[in-house]
C-alpha positions in Angstrom: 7.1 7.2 5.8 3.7 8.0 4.7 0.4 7.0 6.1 -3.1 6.6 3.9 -6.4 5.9 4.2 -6.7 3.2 1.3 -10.5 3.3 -0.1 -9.4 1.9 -4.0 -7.7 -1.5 -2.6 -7.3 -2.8 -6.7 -5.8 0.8 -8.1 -3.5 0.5 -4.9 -2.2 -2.6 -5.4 -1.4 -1.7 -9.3 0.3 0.7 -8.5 2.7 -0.7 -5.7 3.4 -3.7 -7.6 4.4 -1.1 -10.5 6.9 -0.1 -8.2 10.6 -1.0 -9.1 11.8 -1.3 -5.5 10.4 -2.3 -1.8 7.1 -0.9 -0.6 7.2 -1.7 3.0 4.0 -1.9 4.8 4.8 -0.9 8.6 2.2 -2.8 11.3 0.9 -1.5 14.7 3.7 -3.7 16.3 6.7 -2.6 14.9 6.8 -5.2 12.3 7.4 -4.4 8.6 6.7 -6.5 5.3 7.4 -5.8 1.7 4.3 -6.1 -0.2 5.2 -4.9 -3.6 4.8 -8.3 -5.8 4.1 -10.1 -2.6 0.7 -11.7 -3.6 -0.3 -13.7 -0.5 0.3 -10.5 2.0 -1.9 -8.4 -1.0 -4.7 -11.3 -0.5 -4.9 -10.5 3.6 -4.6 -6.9 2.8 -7.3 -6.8 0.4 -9.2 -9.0 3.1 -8.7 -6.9 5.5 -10.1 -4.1 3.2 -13.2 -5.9 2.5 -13.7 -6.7 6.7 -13.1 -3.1 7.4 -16.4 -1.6 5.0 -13.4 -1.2 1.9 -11.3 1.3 3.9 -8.0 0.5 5.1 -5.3 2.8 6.6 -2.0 1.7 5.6 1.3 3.1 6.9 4.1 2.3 4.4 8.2 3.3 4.0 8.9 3.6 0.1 12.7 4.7 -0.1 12.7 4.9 -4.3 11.7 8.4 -4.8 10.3 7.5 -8.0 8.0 4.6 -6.7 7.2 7.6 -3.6 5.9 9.9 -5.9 3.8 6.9 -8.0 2.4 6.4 -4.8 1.3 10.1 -3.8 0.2 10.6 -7.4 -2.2 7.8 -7.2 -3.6 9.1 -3.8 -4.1 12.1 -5.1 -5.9 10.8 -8.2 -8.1 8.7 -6.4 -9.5 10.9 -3.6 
């Protein structure tokens, strides 16, 4: 499990939806959604981007190492 502070919503979406397996988005109340590919959550995620000043915390569980690590580098990239 990894938490971020999203402030490049479109990079961030590229690059989960790059992913090859399940990038599950964890929520406040214990609920959890796969968003990779999942266009209609990406929509209310990038809204909720937009109504939060484009900045978005996002706590996510990504079990493929390899989609992990795609995930980290492009956090790392974009700070």
């Amino acid at each position: 499990m990894i938490k971020l502070n999203i402030l490049n919503m479109k990079n961030f979406l590229q690059t989960v939806n790059g992913c090859s397996g399940s990038v599950t988005m964890l929520y406040p109340d214990g609920k959890r959604k796969n968003i990779n590919k999942q266009y209609g959550i990406q929509s209310q995620i990038l809204r909720d981007y937009k109504n939060n000043k484009n900045c978005l915390g996002l706590t996510l569980d990504i079990p493929n190492p390899r989609d992990y690590l795609d995930i980290i580098f492009y956090y790392i990239g974009d700070c």
